[in-house]
C-alpha positions, -999 to +999 in steps of 0.1 A: +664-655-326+682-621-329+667-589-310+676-567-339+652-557-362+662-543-399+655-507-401+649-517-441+621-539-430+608-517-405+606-490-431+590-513-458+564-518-434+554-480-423+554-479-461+533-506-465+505-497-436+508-456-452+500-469-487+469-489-474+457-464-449+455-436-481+437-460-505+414-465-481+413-425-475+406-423-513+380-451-513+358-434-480+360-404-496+343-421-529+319-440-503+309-414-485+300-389-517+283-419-530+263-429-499+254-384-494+240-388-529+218-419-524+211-402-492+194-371-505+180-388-533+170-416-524+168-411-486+197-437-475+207-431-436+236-425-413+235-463-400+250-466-438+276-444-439+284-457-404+286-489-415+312-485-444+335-464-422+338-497-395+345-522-426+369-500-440+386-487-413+386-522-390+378-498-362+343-497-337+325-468-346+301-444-326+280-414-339+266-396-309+245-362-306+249-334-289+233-344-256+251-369-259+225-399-266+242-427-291+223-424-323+244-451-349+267-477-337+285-496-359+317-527-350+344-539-379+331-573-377+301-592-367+299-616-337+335-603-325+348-614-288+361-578-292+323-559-298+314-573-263+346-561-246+337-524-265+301-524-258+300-511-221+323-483-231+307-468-261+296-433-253+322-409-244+301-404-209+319-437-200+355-421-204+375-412-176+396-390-195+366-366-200+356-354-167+324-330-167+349-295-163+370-308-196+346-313-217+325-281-201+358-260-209+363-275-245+328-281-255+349-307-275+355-281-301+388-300-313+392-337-321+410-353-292+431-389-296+419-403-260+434-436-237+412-451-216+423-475-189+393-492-176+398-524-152+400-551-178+411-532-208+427-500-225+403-486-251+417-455-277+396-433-283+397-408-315+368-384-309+359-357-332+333-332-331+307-328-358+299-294-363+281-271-386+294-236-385+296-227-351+267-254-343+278-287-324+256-309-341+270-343-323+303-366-316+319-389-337+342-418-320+367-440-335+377-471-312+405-496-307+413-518-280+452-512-272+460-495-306+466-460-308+459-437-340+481-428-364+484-390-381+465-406-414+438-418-391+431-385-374+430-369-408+406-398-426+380-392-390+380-355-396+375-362-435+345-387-422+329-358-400+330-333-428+305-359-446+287-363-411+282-324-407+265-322-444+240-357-437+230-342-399+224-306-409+200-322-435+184-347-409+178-316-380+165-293-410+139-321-419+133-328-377+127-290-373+099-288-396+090-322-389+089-314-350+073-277-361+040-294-378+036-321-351+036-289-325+016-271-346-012-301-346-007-311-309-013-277-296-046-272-319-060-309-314-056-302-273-078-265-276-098-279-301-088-250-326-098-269-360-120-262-385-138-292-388-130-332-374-117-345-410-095-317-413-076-324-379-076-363-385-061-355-421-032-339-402-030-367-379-029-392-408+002-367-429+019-376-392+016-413-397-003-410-360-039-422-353-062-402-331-095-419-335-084-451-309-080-439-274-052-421-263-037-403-232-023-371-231+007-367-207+023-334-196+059-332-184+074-302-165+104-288-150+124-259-133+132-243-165+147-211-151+170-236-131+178-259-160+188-229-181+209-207-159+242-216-181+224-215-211+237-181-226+209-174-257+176-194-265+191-216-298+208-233-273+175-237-247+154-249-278+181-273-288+182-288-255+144-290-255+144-306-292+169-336-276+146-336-248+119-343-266+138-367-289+150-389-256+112-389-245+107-401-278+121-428-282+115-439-246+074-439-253+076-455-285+088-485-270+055-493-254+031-479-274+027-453-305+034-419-291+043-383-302+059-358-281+067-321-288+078-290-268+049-267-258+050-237-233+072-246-206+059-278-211+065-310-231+030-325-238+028-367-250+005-384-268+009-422-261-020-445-277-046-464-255-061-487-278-055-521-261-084-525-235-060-542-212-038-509-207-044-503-173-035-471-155-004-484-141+007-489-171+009-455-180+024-448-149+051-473-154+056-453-191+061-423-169+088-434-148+108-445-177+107-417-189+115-400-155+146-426-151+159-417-188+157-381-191+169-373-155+207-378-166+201-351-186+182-322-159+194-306-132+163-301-123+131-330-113+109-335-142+068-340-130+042-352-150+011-350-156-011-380-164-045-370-183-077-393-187-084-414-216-097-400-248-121-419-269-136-390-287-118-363-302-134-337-279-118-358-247-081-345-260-087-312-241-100-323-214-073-350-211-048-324-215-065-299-188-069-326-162-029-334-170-024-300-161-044-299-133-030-329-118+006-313-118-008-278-103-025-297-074+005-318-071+027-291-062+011-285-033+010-322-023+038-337-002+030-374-007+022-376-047+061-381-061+067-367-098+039-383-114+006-368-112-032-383-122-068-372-110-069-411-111-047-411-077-071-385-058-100-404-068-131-395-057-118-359-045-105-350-078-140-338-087-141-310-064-101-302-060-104-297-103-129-264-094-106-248-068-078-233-062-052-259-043-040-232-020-069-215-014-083-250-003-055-261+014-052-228+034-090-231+044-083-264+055-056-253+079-077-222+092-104-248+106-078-271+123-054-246+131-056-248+168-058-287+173-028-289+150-012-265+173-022-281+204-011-319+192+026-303+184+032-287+216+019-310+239+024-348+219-013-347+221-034-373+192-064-345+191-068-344+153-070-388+153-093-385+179-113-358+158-110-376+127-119-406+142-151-395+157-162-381+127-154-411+105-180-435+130-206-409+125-202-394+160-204-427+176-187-426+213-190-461+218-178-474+186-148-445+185-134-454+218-136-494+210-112-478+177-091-461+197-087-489+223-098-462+246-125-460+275-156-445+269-150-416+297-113-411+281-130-400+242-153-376+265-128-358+278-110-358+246-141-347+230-144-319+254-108-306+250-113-305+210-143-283+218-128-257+243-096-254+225-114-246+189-146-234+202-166-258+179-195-273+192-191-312+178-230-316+178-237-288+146-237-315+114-231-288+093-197-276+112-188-316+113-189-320+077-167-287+074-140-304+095-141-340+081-136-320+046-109-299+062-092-337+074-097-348+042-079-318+026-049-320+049-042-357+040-047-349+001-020-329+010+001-350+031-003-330+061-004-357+084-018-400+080-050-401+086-067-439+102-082-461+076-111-469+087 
């Protein structure tokens, strides 16, 4: 076999592979103004235009947003061995080549013909941005295991995003106002600020979303002066808070009908209730997905809030306020994590929902101040003994049996709680001060209290 190729051939070939890569230029471009028509008119998506582009082009093809999040995937051929070997490495957060300070420097305002090696394979990348005007709408990637792009490619990817640009402008016009009326109704269903009940479940109903089963409302917050120090103007803050909302989304939906929009520093949920057996825990587990998915995204934790069940359309405010108040007392908490409910304080939510949770927690610590210092300097157990005591009703007998202690050891004890505070252990009234003051201090993770 000779080692010499025919330049003729060679040339024949180039010729060949040019003349099918522009007819397929010329039929995409008739594709896609097709597939933009039907789109408008007749409200055909992305995922279609997405699809022709793979069949045509023979290549694996990703649309991606801003954030980025994926939002349209689309491979050349079904049930490929080559769509498995792809399918790890489909966002451009998976490439190497694009390290946080690149794509921070470019914001990706060029396309860029990317090789990724990873361990078992060598994926090229064509990535172009898809813009409108100045406005990075998303990410559009081309990709081919081992084959690199040719000039015609690059131009028939930039020809695809120019058709991209026109379809997502129209989808984020139509999620705007869509987004803008579902605000609009959240925030007037949660104060109640409707004229009459069939007016507010009309506007329910124009949002395909039932309010008369039970819901939840859930509140989610975060550090939003810290999230939005590099932020330079407030389209870009409210476009981070739109794909925000967007990822919460479509995390909640896949438990239960839901709507989420961006309030006041806030992001307030409704997820649907209905099924009796949705217990509590559920909705915590619905809140930690949501905490796991969106976290990526902050630099910042997100908290949130977990309201009680509304079965009447009076309970939405009240769901919302106890949300709210859930996350406020939380703050001051040590032990209650990013997720918040009145259901975890339990009985003590009744009265910590009336006051202020530094007012009470500072209260608290004025009436145990000195046994708190006393136990820290000296390794001393004062406060369990105290706590103790007061738990078995001021029983002497029955606290030293708890503490494994003698009789004459809880006197003494006793004694020293007295002359150090000044309390005399025998007023009821000044005991039930200091068991609430206990009780405060573990609410707020002070210190571990005994189960008794």
């Amino acid at each position: 076999m000779s080692g010499i190729s025919d330049p003729s051939a060679t040339m024949n070939k180039e010729s060949t592979n040019n003349s099918l890569l522009e007819s397929t230029f010329l039929d995409l471009s008739l594709d896609m103004q097709q597939t933009l028509a039907h789109y408008i008119l007749q409200g055909k998506g992305i995922q279609d235009l997405i699809n022709k582009i793979a069949k045509k082009t023979g290549c694996c093809i990703v649309l991606e947003d801003s954030v980025p999040s994926i939002l349209a995937v689309s491979f050349a051929q079904d049930n490929s061995s080559q769509n498995d070997q792809l399918r790890p490495y489909l966002s451009l957060q998976t490439s190497p080549s694009l390290s946080s300070k690149l794509y921070t420097k470019i914001t990706l305002r060029k396309q860029l013909s990317i090789t990724d090696q990873y361990q078992e394979i060598t994926i090229n990348r064509l990535l172009t941005p898809v813009k409108a005007g100045n406005e990075l709408l998303g990410f559009l990637s081309f990709l081919k295991i081992n084959t690199p792009y040719s000039e015609l490619e690059m131009k028939l990817a930039q020809h695809v995003v120019d058709f991209l640009s026109a379809l997502m402008a129209h989808d984020r016009k139509i999620a705007e106002i869509e987004l803008k009326l579902k605000g609009n109704f959240v925030e007037d269903l949660i104060s109640g600020n409707y004229l009459d009940i069939e007016s507010i479940k009309a506007r329910a109903r124009a949002l395909e979303y039932d309010i008369t089963i039970p819901n939840r409302v859930l509140v989610a917050q975060f550090d939003e002066a810290k999230q939005f120090s590099r932020y330079k103007n407030p389209d870009e803050q409210n476009n981070f808070r739109h794909e925000l909302v967007k990822k919460i989304q479509s995390v909640t939906a896949l438990t239960a009908p839901s709507m989420a929009v961006s309030g006041n520093n806030e992001i307030i949920i409704l997820v649907q209730n209905d099924n009796p057996n949705h217990s509590f825990e559920e909705f915590k587990h619905i809140a930690q997905e949501i905490i796991k998915e969106v976290s990526p995204l902050l630099k910042t934790k997100l908290y949130i809030g977990i309201g009680s069940r509304c079965s009447e359309l009076k309970d939405y405010k009240r769901s919302y306020l106890t949300a709210k108040k859930a996350l406020e007392i939380g703050e001051y908490m040590i032990t209650e994590g990013q997720i918040r409910s009145f259901e975890q304080f339990k009985i003590h939510a009744l009265f910590l929902s009336t006051l202020n949770p530094a007012e009470l927690y500072t209260y608290a610590r004025s009436l145990l101040q000195p046994l708190l210092d006393y136990d820290t300097e000296h390794d001393a157990e004062l406060i369990k003994t105290l706590q103790e005591f007061l738990y078995l009703r001021n029983n002497i007998e029955r606290t030293a049996r708890s503490l494994n202690m003698s009789v004459s050891g809880i006197k003494y004890r006793l004694q020293k709680i007295q002359k150090i505070s000044g309390y005399n252990l025998k007023d009821n009234k000044l005991c039930f001060d200091l068991q609430l003051a206990l009780i405060i201090l573990q609410l707020f993770g002070e210190y571990n209290v005994l189960n008794g």
